[in-house]
DRENKOLDO-301906 format. One line per field, with one value per residue (C-alpha): residue number from 1; residue in three letters; x, y negated, z negated. Coordinates in nm, 2 decimals. Example, Ala and Ser with C-alpha at 12.3 -4.5 7.8 and 13.67 -1.06 7.14 Angstrom:
% residues 2
num: 1_2
residuo: ALA_SER
xx: 1.23_1.37
yy: 0.45_0.11
zz: -0.78_-0.71
% end
This chain:
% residues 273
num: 1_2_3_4_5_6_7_8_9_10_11_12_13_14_15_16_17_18_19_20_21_22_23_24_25_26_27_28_29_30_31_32_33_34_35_36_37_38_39_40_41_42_43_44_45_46_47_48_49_50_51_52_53_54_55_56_57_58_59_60_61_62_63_64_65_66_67_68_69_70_71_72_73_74_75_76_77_78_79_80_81_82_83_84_85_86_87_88_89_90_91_92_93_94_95_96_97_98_99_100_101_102_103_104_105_106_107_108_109_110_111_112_113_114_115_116_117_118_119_120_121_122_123_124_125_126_127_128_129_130_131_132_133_134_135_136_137_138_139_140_141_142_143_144_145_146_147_148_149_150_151_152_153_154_155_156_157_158_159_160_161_162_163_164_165_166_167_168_169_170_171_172_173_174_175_176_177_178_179_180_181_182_183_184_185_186_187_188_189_190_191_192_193_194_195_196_197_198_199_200_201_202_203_204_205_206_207_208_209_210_211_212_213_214_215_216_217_218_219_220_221_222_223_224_225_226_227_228_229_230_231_232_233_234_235_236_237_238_239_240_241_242_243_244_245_246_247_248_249_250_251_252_253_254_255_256_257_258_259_260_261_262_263_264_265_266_267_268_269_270_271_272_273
residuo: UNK_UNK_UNK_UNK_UNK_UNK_UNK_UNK_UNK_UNK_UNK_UNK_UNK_UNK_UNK_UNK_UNK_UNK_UNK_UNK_UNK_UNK_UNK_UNK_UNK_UNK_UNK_UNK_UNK_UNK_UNK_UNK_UNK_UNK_UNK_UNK_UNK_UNK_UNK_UNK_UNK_UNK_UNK_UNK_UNK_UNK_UNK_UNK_UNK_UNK_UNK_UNK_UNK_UNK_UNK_UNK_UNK_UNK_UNK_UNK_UNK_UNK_UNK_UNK_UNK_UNK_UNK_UNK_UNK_UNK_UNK_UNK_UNK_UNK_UNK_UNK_UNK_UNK_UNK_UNK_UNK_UNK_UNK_UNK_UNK_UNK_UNK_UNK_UNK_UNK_UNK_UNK_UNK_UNK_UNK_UNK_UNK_UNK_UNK_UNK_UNK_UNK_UNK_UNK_UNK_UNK_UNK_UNK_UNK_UNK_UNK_UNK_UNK_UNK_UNK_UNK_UNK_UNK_UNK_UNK_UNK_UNK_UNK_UNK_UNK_UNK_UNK_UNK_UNK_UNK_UNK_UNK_UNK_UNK_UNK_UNK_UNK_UNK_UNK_UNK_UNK_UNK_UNK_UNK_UNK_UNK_UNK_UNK_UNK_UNK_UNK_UNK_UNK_UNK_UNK_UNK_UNK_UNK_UNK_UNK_UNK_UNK_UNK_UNK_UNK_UNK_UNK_UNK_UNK_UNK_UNK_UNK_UNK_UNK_UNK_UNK_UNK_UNK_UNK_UNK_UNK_UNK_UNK_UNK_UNK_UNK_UNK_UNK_UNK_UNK_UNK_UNK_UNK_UNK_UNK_UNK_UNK_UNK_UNK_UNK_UNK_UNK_UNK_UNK_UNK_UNK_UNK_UNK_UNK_UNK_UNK_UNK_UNK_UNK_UNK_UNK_UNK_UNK_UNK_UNK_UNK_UNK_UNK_UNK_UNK_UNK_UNK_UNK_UNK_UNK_UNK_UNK_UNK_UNK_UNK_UNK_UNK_UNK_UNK_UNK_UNK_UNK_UNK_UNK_UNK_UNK_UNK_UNK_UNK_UNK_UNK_UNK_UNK_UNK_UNK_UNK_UNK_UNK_UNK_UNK_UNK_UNK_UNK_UNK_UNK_UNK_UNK_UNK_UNK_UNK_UNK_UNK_UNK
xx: -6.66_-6.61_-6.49_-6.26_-6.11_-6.05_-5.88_-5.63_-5.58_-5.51_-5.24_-4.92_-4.80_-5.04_-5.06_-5.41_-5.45_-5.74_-5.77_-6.04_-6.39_-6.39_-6.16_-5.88_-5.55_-5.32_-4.99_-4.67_-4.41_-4.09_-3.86_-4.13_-4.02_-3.64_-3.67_-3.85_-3.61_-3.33_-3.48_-3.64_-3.28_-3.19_-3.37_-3.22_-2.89_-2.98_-3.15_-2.82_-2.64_-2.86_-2.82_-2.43_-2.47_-2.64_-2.37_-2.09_-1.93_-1.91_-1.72_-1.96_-2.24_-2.12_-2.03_-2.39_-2.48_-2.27_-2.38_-2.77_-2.65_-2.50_-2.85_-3.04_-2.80_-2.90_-3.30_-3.41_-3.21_-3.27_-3.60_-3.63_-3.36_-3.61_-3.95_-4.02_-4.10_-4.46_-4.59_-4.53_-4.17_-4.12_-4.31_-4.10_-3.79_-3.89_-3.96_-3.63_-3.41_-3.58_-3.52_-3.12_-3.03_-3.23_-3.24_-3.00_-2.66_-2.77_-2.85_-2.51_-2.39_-2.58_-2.51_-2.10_-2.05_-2.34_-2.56_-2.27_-2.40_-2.78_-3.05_-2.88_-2.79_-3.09_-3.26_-2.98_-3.08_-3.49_-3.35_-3.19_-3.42_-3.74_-3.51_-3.48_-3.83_-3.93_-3.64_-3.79_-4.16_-4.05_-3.85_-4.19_-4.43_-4.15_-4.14_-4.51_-4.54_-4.30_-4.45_-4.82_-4.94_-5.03_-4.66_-4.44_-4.22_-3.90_-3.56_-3.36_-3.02_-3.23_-3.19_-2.82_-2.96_-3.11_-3.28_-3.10_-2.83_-2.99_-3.06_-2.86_-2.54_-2.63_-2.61_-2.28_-2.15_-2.26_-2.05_-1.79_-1.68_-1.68_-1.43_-1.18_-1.20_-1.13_-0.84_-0.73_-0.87_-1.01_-1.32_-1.43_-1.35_-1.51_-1.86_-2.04_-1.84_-1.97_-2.34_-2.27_-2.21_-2.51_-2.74_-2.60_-2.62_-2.99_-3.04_-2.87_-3.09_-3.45_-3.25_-3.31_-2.98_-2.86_-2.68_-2.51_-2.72_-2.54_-2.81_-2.87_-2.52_-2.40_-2.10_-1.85_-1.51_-1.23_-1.06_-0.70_-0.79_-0.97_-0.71_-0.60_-0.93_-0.98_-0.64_-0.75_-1.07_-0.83_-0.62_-0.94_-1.07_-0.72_-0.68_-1.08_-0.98_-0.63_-0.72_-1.11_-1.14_-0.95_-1.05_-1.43_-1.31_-1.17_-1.48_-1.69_-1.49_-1.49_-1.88_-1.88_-1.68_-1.88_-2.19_-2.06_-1.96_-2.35_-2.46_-2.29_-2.36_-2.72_-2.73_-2.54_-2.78_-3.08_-2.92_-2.90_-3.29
yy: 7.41_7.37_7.76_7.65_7.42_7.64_7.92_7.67_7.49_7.85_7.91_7.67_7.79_7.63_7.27_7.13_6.79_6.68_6.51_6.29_6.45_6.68_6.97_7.08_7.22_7.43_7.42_7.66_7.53_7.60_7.76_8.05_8.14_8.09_8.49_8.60_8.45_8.59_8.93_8.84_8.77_9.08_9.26_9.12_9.18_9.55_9.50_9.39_9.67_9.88_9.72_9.68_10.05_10.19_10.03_10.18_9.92_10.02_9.81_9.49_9.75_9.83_9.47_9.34_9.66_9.49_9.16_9.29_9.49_9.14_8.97_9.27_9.19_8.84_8.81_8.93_8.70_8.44_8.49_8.52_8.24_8.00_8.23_8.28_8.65_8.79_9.09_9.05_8.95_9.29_9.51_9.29_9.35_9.75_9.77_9.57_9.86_10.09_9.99_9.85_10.15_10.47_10.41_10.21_10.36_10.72_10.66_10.47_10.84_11.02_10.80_10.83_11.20_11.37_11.43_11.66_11.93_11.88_12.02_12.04_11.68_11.59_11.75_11.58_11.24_11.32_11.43_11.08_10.91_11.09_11.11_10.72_10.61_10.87_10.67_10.30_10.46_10.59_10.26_10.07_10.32_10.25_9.88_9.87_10.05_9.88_9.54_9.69_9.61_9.95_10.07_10.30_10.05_10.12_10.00_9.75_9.95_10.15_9.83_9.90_10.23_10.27_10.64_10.77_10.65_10.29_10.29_10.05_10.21_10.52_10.32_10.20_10.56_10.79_10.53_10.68_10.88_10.58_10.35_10.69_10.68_10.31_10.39_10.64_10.98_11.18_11.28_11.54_11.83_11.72_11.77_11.99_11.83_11.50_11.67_11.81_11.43_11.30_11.61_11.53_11.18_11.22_11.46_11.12_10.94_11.11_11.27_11.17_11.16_10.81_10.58_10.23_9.92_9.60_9.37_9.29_9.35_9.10_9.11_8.86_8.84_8.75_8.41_8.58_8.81_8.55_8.50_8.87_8.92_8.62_8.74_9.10_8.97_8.74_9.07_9.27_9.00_8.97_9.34_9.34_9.15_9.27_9.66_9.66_10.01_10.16_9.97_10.02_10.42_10.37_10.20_10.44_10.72_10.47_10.54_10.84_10.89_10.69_10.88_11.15_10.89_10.71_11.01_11.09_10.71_10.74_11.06_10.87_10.64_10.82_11.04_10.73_10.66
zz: 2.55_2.17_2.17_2.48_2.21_1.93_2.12_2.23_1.92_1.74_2.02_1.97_2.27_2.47_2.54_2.62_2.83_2.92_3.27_3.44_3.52_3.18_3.33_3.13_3.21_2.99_2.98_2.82_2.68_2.88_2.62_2.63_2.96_2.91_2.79_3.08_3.35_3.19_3.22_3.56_3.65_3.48_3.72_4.01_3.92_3.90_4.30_4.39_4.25_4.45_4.78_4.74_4.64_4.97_5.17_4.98_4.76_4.47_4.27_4.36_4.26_3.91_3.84_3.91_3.68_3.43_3.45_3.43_3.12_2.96_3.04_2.88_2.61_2.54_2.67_2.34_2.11_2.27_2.28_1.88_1.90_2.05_1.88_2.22_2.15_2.37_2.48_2.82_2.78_2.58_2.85_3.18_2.99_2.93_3.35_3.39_3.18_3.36_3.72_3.59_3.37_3.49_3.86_4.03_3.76_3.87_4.24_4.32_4.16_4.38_4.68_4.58_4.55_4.36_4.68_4.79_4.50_4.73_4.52_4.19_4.23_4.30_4.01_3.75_3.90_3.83_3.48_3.44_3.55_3.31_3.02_3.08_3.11_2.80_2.61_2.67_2.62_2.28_2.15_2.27_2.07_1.79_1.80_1.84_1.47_1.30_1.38_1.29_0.93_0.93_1.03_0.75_0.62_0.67_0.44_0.59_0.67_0.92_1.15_1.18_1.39_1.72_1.72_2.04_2.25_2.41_2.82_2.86_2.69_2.91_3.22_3.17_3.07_3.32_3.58_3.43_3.70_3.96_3.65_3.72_4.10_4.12_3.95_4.18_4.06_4.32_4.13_4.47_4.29_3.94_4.05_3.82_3.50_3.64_3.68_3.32_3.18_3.31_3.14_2.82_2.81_2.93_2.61_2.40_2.56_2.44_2.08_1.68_1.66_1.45_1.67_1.57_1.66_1.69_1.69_1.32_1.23_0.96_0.77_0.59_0.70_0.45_0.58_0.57_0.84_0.99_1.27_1.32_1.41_1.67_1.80_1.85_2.04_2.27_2.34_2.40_2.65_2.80_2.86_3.02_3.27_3.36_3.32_3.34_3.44_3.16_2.90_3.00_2.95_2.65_2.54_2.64_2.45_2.13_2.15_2.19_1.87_1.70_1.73_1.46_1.24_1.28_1.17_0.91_0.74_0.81_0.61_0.35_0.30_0.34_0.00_-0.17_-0.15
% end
């Protein structure tokens, strides 16, 4: 009983309260879970966008690939938000990528036009899909050094990096195709360029190559630009919702571009070591 004690005294997660008859019960503090459901609801989203997916529409199927994207986005700062961070959260939120970003994006492809190229098709979905689950193993295996005491330290700028271009990134690009045949495009006879997209943003997906990572980006903004720049993010919000599809595009093409520049600045700055 005493050890009973000391595990759950060492754990300030856990809430011990004693009840009548000697049993105990252990509680968890809610805000620990807060990161899990927004995964868990994550996941969901990307179920959805499979469903609406195997009975043709589309649109509703990217949007719930969107909206899972957007709650990938957020689970992990909240999560250190609220020092709600745990193992299982990290592994849940791995499965959830996989299932949002490497399956359902590339089988509402498939199901749209790509089965129409059969067995090559088929065998640039499998190479999605691998190139996906060998991405989220190898940012695990990466995170799991850097938080080990026996990890390489790394400097601090390489946090501005992501090695690879991230799952969920990938997912939103290789919809591409579907963004240009809601606005009209008859993308029929675009088959093989399509099937060539999706091989080379499996390749980003598993490569060294220096990408940009948002996610500990700080930087000071002067306060005379201060408005220009809240005005720039109303006009990019406005234009989102008035000309989604295009200015998804141009978004994706803006990444795309940026990938030489990331390279080039991580060399930079590896020279100045």
């Amino acid at each position: 009983m005493k050890k009973s004690n000391s595990q759950t005294s060492q754990n300030p997660k856990v809430k011990s309260n004693k009840q009548k008859g000697g049993k105990q019960r252990n509680f968890v503090y809610f805000r620990t879970l807060v990161p899990s459901i927004i995964t868990t609801l994550a996941l969901c989203a990307g179920l959805n966008s499979f469903r609406f997916a195997l009975e043709g529409r589309y649109e509703l199927a990217v949007e719930f690939i969107f909206l899972a994207a957007l709650l990938d986005a957020i689970d992990g700062r909240v999560a250190r938000a609220l020092k709600a961070e745990s193992k299982i959260g990290g592994q849940l939120d791995s499965l959830a990528d996989f299932f949002n970003f490497g399956i359902a994006p590339i089988m509402m492809i498939y199901f749209w036009q790509l089965n129409e190229i059969e067995r090559l098709g088929w065998l640039v979905v499998i190479l999605y899909t691998v190139c996906t689950a060998l991405r989220l193993a190898k940012f695990n295996v990466l995170q799991d050094a850097l938080s080990s005491d026996d990890g390489e330290t790394m400097p601090i700028w390489t946090q501005n990096f992501f090695v690879g271009v991230p799952s969920p990134v990938a997912g939103i690009m290789v919809l591409s195709p579907l963004y240009l045949s809601f606005l009209g495009f008859d993308m029929s006879s675009f088959l093989m360029p399509i099937a060539c997209l999706i091989v080379i943003l499996s390749l980003l997906m598993v490569s060294s190559i220096p990408t940009f990572s948002l996610k500990h980006l700080k930087f000071k903004v002067p306060r005379v630009y201060l408005i220009s720049i809240i005005l720039t993010f109303v006009l990019i919000a406005g234009a989102l919702s008035t000309f989604p599809w295009i200015m998804i595009l141009m978004l994706c093409a803006a990444y795309l571009l940026s990938i030489p520049v990331a390279i080039y600045k991580y060399r930079q700055m590896e020279r100045t070591l």
